[in-house]
C-alpha positions as a Markdown table, in Angstrom:
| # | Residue | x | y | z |
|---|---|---|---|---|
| 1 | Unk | -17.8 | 40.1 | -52.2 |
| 2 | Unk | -18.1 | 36.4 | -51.6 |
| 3 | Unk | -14.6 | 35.8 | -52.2 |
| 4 | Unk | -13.9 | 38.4 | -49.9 |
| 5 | Unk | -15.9 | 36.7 | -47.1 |
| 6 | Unk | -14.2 | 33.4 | -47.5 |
| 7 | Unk | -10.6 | 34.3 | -47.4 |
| 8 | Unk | -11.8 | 36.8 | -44.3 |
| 9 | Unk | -13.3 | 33.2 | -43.1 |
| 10 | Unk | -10.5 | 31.3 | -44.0 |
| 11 | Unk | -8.1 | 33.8 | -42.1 |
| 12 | Unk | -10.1 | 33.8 | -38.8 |
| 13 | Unk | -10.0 | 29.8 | -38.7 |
| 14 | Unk | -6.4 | 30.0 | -39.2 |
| 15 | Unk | -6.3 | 32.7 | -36.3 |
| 16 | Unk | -8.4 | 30.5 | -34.1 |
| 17 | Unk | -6.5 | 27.4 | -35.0 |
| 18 | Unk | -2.8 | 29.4 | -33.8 |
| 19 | Unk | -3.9 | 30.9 | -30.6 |
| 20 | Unk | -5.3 | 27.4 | -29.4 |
| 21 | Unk | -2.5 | 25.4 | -30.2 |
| 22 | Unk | -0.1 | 28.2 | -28.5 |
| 23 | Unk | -2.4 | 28.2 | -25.5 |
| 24 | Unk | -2.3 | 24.1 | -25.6 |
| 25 | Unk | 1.3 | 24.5 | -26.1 |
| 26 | Unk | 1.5 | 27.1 | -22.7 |
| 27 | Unk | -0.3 | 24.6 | -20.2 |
| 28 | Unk | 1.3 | 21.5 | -21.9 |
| 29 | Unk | 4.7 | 23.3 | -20.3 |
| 30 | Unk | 3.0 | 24.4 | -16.9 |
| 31 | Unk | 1.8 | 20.8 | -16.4 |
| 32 | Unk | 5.6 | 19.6 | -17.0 |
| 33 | Unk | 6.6 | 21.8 | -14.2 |
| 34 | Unk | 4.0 | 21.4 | -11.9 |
| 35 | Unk | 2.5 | 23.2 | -9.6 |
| 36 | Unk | 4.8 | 26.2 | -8.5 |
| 37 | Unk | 5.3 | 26.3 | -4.9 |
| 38 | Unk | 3.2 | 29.2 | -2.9 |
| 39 | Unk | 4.5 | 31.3 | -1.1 |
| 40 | Unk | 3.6 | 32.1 | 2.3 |
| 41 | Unk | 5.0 | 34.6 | 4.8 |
| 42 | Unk | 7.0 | 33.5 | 7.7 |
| 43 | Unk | 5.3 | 35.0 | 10.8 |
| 44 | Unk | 7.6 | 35.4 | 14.0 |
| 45 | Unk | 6.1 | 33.6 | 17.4 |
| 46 | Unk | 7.0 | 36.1 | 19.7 |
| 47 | Unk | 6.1 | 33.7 | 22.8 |
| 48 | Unk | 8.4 | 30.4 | 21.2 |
| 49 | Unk | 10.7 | 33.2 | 20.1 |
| 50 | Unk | 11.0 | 31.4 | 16.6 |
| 51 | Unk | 9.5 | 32.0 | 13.6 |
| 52 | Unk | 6.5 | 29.8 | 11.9 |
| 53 | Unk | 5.3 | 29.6 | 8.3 |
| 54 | Unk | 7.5 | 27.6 | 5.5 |
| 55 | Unk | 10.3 | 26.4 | 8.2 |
| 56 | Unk | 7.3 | 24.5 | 10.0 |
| 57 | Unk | 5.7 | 22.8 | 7.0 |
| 58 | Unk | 9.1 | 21.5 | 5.5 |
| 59 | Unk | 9.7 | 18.9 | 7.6 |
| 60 | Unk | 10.4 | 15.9 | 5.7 |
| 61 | Unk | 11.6 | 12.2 | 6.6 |
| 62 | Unk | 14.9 | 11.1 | 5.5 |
| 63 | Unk | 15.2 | 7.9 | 3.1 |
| 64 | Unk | 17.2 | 6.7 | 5.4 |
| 65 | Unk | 14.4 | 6.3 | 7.8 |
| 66 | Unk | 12.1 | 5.1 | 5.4 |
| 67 | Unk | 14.1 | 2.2 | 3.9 |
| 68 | Unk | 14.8 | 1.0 | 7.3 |
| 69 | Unk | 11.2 | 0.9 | 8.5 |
| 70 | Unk | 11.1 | -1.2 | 5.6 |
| 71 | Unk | 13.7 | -3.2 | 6.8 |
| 72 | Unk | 12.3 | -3.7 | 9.9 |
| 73 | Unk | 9.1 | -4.6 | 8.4 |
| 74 | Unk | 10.6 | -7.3 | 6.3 |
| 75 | Unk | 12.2 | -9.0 | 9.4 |
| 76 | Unk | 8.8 | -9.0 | 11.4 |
| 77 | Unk | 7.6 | -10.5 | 8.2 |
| 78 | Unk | 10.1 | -13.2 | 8.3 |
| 79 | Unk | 10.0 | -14.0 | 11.7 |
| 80 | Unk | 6.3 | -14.2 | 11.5 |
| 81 | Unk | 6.5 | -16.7 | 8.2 |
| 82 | Unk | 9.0 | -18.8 | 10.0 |
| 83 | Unk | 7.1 | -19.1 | 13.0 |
| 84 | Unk | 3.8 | -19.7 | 11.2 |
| 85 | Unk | 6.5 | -22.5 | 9.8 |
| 86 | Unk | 7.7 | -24.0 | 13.1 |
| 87 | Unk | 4.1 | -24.0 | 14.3 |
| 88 | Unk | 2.6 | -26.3 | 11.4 |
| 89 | Unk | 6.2 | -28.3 | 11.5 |
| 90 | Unk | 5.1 | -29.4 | 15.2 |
| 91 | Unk | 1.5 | -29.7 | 14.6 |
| 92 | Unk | 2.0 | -32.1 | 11.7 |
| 93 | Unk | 4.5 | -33.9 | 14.0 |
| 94 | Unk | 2.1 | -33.9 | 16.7 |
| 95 | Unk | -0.6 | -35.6 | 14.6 |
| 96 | Unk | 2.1 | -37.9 | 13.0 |
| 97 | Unk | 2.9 | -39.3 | 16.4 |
| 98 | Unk | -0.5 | -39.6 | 17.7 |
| 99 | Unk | -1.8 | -41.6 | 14.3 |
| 100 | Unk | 1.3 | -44.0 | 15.0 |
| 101 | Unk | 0.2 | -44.1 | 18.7 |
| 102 | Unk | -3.4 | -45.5 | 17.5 |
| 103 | Unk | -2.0 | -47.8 | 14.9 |
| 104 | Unk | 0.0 | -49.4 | 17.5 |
| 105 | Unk | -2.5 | -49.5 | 20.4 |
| 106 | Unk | -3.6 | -52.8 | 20.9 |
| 107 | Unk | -7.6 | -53.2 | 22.6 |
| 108 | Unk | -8.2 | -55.9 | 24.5 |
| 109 | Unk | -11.5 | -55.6 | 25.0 |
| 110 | Unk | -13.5 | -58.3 | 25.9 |
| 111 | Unk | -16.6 | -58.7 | 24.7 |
| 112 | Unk | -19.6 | -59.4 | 26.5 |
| 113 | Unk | -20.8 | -62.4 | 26.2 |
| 114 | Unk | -25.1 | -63.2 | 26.8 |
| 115 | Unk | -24.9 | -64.8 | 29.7 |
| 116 | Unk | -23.0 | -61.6 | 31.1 |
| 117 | Unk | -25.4 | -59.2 | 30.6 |
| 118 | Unk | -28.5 | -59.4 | 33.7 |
| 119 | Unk | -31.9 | -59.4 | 32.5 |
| 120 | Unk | -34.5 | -57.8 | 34.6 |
């Protein structure tokens, strides 16, 4: 009788053990495939005389588009760098030009001397 049991055990395990790994197996392949498209009815618009539904949500952007709003992005970057550029070019310039300005001023100023300055 005991035997009995434990083979009967034995068989269910094995049993339990095939359907999970077929089920495992199953969503393993649906999650490959992704998620299947739904589909929806197309429904006429009978005052734009067209009809709505799946023409109306695939509207999708070209590469084309995509890869030159990249471009264009990549020249304002540019522009923007070299400008940046210029800009700390000429204010190092500037500041160059006014240090050689003050290292080549010459002060005369004359100091005062005691009997200059009135006493009350």
């Amino acid at each position: 009788m005991f035997t009995i049991l434990l083979v009967a055990l034995i068989c269910y395990m094995c049993f339990v053990v095939y359907k999970t790994r077929k089920n495992m197996l199953i969503e393993e392949k649906k999650k490959e495939k992704g998620p299947e498209p739904v589909e929806r009815p197309v429904y006429w618009c009978p005052r734009e005389n067209r009809p709505i539904g799946r023409e109306q949500e695939r509207v999708t952007v070209p590469t084309k588009e995509i890869t030159l709003e990249k471009d264009v992005a990549n020249i304002y970057d540019l522009v923007a760098t070299s400008v940046q550029k210029n800009l700390c070019e000429e204010a190092s310039n500037k500041l160059e030009q006014e240090i050689e300005a003050v290292e080549e001023a010459v002060y005369d100023i004359s100091f005062l001397s005691d009997e200059d300055i009135p006493f009350p």
